[in-house]
C-alpha positions as CSV (number, residue, x, y, z in Angstrom):
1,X,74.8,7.6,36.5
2,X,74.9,6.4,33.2
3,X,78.2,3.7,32.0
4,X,81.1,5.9,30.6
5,X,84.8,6.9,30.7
6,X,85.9,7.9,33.6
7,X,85.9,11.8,34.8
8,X,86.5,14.4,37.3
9,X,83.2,13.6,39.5
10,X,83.4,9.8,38.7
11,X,86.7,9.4,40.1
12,X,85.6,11.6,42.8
13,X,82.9,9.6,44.0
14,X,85.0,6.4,43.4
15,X,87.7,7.7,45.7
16,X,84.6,7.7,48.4
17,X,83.1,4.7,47.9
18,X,87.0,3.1,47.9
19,X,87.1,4.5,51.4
20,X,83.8,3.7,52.3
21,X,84.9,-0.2,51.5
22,X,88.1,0.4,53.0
23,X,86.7,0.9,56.5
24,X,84.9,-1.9,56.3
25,X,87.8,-4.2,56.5
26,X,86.4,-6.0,53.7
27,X,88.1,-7.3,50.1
28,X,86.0,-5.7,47.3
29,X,85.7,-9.2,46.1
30,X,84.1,-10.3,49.0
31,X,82.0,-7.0,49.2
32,X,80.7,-8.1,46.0
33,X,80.2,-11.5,47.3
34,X,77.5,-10.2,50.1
35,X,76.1,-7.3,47.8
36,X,75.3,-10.3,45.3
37,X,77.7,-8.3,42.3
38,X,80.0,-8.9,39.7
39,X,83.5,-7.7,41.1
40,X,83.9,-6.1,37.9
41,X,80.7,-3.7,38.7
42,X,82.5,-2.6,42.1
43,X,85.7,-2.2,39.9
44,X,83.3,-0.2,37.9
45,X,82.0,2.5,39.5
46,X,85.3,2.4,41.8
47,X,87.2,3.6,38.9
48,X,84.0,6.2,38.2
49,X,82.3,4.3,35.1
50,X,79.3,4.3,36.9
51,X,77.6,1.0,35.6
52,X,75.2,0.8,39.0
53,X,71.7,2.8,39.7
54,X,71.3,4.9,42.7
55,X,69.6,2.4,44.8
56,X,72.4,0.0,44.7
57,X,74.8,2.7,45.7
58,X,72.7,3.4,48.3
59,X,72.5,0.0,49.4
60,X,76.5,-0.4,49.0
61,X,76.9,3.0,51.7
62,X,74.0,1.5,54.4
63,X,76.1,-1.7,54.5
64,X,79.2,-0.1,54.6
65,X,77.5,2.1,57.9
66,X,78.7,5.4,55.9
67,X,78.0,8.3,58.1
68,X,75.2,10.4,56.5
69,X,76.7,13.2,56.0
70,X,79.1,11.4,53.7
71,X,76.6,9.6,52.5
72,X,74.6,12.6,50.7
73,X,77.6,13.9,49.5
74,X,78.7,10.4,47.6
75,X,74.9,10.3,45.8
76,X,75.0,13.7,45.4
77,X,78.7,13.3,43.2
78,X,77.0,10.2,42.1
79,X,73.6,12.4,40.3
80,X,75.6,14.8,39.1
81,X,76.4,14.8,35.2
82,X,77.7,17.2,32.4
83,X,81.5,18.3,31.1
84,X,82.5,20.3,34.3
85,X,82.3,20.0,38.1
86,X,81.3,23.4,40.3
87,X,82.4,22.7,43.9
88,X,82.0,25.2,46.7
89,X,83.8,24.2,49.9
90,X,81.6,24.9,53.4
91,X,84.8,27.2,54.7
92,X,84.5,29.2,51.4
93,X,88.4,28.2,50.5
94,X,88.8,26.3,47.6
95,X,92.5,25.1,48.4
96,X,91.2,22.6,50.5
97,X,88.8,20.9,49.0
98,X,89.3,17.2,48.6
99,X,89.2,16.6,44.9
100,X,91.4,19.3,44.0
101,X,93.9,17.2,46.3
102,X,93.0,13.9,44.7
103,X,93.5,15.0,40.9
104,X,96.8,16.5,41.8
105,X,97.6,13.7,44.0
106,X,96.9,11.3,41.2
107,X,98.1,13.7,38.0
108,X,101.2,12.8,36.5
109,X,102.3,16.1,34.9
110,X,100.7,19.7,36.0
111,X,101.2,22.8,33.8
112,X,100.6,25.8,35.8
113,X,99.7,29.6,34.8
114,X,100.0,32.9,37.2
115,X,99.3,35.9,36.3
116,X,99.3,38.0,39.6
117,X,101.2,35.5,42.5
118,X,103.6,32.9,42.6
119,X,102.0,29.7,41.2
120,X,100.4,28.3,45.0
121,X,102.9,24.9,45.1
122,X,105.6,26.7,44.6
123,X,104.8,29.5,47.6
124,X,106.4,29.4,51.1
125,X,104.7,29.0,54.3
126,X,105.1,32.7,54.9
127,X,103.6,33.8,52.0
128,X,101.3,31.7,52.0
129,X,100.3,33.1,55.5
130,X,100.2,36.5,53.9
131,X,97.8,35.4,51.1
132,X,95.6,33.5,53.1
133,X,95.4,36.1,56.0
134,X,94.1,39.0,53.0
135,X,91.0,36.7,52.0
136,X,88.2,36.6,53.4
137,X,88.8,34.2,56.1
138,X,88.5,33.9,59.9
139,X,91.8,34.5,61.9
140,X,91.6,30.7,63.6
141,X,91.3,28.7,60.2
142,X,94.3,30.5,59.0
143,X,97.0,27.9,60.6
144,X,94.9,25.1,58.9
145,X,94.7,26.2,55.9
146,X,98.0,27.7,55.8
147,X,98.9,24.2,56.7
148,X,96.8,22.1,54.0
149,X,98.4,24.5,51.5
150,X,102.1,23.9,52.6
151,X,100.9,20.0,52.4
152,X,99.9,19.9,48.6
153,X,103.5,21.1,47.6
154,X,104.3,18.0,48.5
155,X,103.9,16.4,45.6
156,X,106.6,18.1,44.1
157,X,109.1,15.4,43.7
158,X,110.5,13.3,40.7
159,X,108.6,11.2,39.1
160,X,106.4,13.5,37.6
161,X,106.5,17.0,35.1
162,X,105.6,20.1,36.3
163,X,105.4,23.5,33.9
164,X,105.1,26.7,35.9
165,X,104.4,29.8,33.7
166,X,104.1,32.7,35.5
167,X,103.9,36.6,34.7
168,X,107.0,39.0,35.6
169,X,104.1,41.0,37.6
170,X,103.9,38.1,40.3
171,X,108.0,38.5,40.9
172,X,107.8,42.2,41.4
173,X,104.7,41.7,44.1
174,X,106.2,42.2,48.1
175,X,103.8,40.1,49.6
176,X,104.8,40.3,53.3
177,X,107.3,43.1,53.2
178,X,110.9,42.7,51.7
179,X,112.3,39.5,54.2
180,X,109.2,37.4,52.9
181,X,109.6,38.5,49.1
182,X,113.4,37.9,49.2
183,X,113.3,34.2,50.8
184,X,110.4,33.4,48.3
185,X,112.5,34.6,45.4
186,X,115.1,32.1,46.8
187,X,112.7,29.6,46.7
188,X,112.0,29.7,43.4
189,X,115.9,29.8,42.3
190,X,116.0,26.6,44.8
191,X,113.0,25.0,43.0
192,X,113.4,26.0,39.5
193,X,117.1,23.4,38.9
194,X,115.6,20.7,39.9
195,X,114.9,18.5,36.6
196,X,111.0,17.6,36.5
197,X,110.4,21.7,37.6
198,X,110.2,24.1,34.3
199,X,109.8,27.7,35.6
200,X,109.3,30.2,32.7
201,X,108.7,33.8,33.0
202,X,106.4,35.7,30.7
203,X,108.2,39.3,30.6
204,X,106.1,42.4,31.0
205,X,107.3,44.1,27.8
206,X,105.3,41.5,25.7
207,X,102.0,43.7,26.5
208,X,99.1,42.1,26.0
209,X,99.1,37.9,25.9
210,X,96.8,35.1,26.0
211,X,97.0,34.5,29.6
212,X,95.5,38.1,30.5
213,X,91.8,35.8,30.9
214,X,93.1,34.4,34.5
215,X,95.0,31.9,36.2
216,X,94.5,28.2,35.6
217,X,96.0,24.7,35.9
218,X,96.1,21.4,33.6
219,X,96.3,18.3,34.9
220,X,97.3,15.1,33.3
221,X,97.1,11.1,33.8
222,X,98.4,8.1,32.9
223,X,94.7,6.5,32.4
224,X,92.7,9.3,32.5
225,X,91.4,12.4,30.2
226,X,93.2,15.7,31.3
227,X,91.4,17.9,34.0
228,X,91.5,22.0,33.9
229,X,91.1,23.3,37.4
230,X,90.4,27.4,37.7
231,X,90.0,28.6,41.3
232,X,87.5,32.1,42.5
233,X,87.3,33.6,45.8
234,X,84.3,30.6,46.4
235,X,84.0,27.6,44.1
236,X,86.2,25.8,42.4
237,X,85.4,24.7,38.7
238,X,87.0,21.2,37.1
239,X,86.2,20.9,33.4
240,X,87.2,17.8,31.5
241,X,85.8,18.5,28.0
242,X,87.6,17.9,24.7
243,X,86.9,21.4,23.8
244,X,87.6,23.5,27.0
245,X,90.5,21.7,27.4
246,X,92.0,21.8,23.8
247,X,91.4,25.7,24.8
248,X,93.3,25.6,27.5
249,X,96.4,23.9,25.8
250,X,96.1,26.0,23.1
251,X,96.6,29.3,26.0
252,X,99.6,27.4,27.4
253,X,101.0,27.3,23.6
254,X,100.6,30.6,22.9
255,X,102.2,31.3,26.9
256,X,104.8,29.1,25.5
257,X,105.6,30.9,22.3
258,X,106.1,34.4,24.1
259,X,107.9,33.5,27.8
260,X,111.7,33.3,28.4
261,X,113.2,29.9,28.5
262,X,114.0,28.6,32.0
263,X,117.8,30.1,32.2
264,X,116.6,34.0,30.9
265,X,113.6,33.0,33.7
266,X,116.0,32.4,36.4
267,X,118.1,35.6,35.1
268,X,115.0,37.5,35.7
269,X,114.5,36.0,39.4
270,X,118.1,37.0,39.8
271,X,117.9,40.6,39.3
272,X,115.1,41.4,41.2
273,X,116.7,39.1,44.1
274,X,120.0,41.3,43.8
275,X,118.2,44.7,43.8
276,X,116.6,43.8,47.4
277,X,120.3,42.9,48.8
């Protein structure tokens, strides 16, 4: 892995390395000390720069005892190379996979589009129960997953920006019957005051809009280049190009231009919450 600005897969594999040293009980100074490095080359390739071969990353994971399985995984992050990141989780459900947690964990300002369901860290337990029980998932992982799902909404707390743009189509969908829908509603009245939350609603009578391609997230960071995250039935993909994601913006512009500002949004919230009294 080649020296260069930090990305999706660097940080990635620098988040597992960071443990790996971590369980050690170690300083990275004096891990540095024992490898025979510069601190500044562990600084490196923690902060995914890269800046080591493979053979000294290997020889970093043996001394740190990393189990093998993890240990394949971190070269394998560590070989691969290009402007996006494909990741396919064993269980087949992308919500839990780790670096999806990590860039929203460390992203300080997530602009959200939903075309067909509530944007996922803004759902309730229930529905998320619902949505997770209709894919293609085994009935004993639900509660897990259901659980890792209700987790990530944790970030949700000031400090940081949050844009949710979602289509009128997602209000208007009972996903687990009328009791479900109508708390979930709630919820997103609840949510949508609170000062670092913008929830705008892009009205059906608009027709066709720039959005119409799929759902999608951008994430941003202090020190970092931002990250678009797009989620399928079985992989997840992470780009962090210039191009795809000055495409990306420019879609979040355009959803921008057309939706209703956050009061008309909540007006909308408020009507179809009234007609299920």
């Amino acid at each position: 892995m080649p020296k260069r600005s930090s990305s999706v897969v660097g940080r990635e594999f620098g988040n597992g390395v960071r443990a790996a040293i971590e369980s050690t009980g170690l300083t990275q100074r004096r891990l540095a000390e024992l490898l025979g490095w510069q601190e500044a080359k562990l600084s490196d390739m923690l902060s995914g720069k890269g800046g080591v071969t493979e053979l000294e990353v290997a020889t970093l994971l043996a001394y740190c005892r990393v189990p093998l399985v993890e240990r394949e995984r971190l070269l394998a992050l560590f070989r691969e190379s290009g402007s996006f990141y494909v990741q396919i989780p064993e269980d087949g459900v992308p919500d839990q996979v780790r670096t999806l947690i990590n860039q929203e964990r460390d992203a300080d300002q997530i602009d959200c589009w939903s075309m067909s369901l509530v944007p996922g860290l803004l759902q309730i337990p229930e529905y998320i129960t619902v949505v997770t029980e209709s894919a293609p998932v085994e009935a004993e992982d639900v509660p897990p997953l259901v659980a890792a799902r209700v987790a990530r909404a944790e970030i949700l707390e000031p400090g940081r920006t949050f844009n949710f743009y979602m289509h009128e189509q997602a209000l208007l969908l009972p996903v687990g019957g009328e009791e479900v829908w109508r708390e979930q509603l709630a919820h997103l009245l609840r949510m949508s005051v609170r000062k670092y939350i913008s929830l705008r609603i892009i009205p059906r009578s608009i027709g066709m809009h720039a959005g119409t391609s799929g759902d999608f997230r951008v994430m941003k960071f202090p020190k970092f280049p931002p990250v678009v995250y797009i989620e399928s039935v079985r992989c997840c993909l992470f780009f962090d190009d210039k191009e795809t994601v000055d495409t990306y913006e420019a879609i979040l512009k355009r959803l921008a231009a057309v939706a209703l500002d956050e009061e008309q949004s909540r007006a909308v919230i408020n009507s179809i919450l009234e007609g299920l009294q």
